[in-house]
C-alpha positions as CSV (number, residue, x, y, z in Angstrom):
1,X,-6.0,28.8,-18.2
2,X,-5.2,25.3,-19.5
3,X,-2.0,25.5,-19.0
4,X,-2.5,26.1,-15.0
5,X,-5.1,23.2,-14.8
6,X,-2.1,20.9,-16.7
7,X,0.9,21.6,-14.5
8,X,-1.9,21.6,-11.3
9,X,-3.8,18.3,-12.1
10,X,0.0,16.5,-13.2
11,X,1.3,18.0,-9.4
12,X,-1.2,16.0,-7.8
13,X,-0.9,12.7,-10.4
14,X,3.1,13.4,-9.0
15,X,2.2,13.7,-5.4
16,X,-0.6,10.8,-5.7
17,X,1.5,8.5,-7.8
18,X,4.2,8.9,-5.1
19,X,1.6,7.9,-2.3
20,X,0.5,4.5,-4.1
21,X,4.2,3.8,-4.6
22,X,4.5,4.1,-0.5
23,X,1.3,2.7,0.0
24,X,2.1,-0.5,-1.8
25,X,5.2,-0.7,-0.1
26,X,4.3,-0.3,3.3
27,X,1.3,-2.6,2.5
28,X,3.8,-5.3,1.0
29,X,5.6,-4.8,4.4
30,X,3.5,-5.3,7.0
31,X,1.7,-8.6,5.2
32,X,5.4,-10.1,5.0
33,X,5.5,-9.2,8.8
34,X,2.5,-10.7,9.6
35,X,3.2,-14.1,7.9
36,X,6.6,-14.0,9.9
37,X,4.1,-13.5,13.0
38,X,1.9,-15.9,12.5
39,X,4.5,-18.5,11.6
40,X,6.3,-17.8,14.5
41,X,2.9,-18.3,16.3
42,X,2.5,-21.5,15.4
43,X,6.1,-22.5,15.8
44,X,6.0,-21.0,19.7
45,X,1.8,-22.9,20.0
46,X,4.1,-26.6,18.7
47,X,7.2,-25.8,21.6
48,X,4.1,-26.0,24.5
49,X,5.9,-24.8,27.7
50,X,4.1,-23.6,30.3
51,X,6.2,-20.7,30.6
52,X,5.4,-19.6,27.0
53,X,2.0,-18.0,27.7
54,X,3.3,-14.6,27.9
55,X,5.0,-15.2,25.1
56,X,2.2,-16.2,23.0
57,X,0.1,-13.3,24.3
58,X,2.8,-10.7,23.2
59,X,2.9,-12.7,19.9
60,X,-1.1,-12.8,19.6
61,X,-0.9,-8.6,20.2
62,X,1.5,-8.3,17.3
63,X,-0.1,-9.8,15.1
64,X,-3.2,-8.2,16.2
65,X,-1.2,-4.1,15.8
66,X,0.0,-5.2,12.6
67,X,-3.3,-6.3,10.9
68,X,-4.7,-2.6,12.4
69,X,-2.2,-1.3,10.7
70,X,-2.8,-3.1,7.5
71,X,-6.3,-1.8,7.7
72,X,-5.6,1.8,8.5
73,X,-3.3,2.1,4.9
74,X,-5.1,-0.3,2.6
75,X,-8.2,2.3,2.9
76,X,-5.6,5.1,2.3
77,X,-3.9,3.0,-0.3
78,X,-7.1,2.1,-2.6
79,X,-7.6,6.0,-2.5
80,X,-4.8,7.0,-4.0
81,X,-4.9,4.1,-6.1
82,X,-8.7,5.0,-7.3
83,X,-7.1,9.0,-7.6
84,X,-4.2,8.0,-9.9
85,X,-6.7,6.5,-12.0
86,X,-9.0,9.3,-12.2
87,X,-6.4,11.8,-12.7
88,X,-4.3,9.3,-15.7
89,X,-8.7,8.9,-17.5
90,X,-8.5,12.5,-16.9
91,X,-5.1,13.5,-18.2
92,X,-5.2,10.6,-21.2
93,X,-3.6,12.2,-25.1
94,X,-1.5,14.6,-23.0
95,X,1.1,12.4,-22.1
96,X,4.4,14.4,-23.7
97,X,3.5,17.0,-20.5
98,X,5.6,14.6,-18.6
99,X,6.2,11.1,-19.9
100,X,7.9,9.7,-17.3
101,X,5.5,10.8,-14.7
102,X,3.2,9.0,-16.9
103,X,5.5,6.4,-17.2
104,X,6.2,6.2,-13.3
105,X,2.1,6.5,-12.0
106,X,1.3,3.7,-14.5
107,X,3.9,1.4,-12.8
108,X,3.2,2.5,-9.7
109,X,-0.7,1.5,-10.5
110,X,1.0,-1.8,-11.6
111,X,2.8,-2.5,-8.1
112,X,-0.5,-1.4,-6.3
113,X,-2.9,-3.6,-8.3
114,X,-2.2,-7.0,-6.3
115,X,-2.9,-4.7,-2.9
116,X,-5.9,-3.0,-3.9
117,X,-7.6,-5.9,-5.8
118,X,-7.3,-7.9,-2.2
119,X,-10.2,-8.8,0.5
């Protein structure tokens, strides 16, 4: 019966290691867009044409989908994150089950730890 609880509790470090690492990424993404965004906002604010409203609004509306999307996945992203965790505390001594999936959710951890550790 140990044997089952293994191979299930190292699927889900797999399928929840692979979620930080997508996580982070997207995360890593979207805050690069939105300093891109906002720069360009304040570049478009210095031009002040008249004509540029609209354009500032459609600027102003970007930025404001992207930071809903940064707070839809950092909740989702500290999950997994907290999960991996659990599941590593959880799974600690047995590491020759799989030692690069060990390997690969500890790095994966690493890349997320900037992200989660954020306001």
């Amino acid at each position: 019966m140990a044997q089952a609880s293994n191979i299930a509790e190292l699927k889900q470090l797999r399928i929840q290691s692979g979620a930080v690492k997508r996580l982070a990424k997207e995360v890593e993404y979207y805050l690069k867009e939105l300093k891109a965004l906002n720069l360009e906002l304040e570049q478009m604010k210095n031009e002040e044409k008249k004509e540029n409203q609209s354009d500032l609004k459609q600027q102003r509306q970007a930025i404001e989908e992207t930071e809903a999307v940064l707070a839809d996945i950092r909740p989702r992203l500290v999950k997994s994150y907290e999960e991996v965790k659990s599941l590593l505390e959880g799974l600690k001594g047995r590491e020759e089950l799989d030692p690069e999936l060990f390997k690969d959710a500890k790095a994966n951890l690493q890349l997320a730890d900037v992200y989660v550790k954020q306001d």
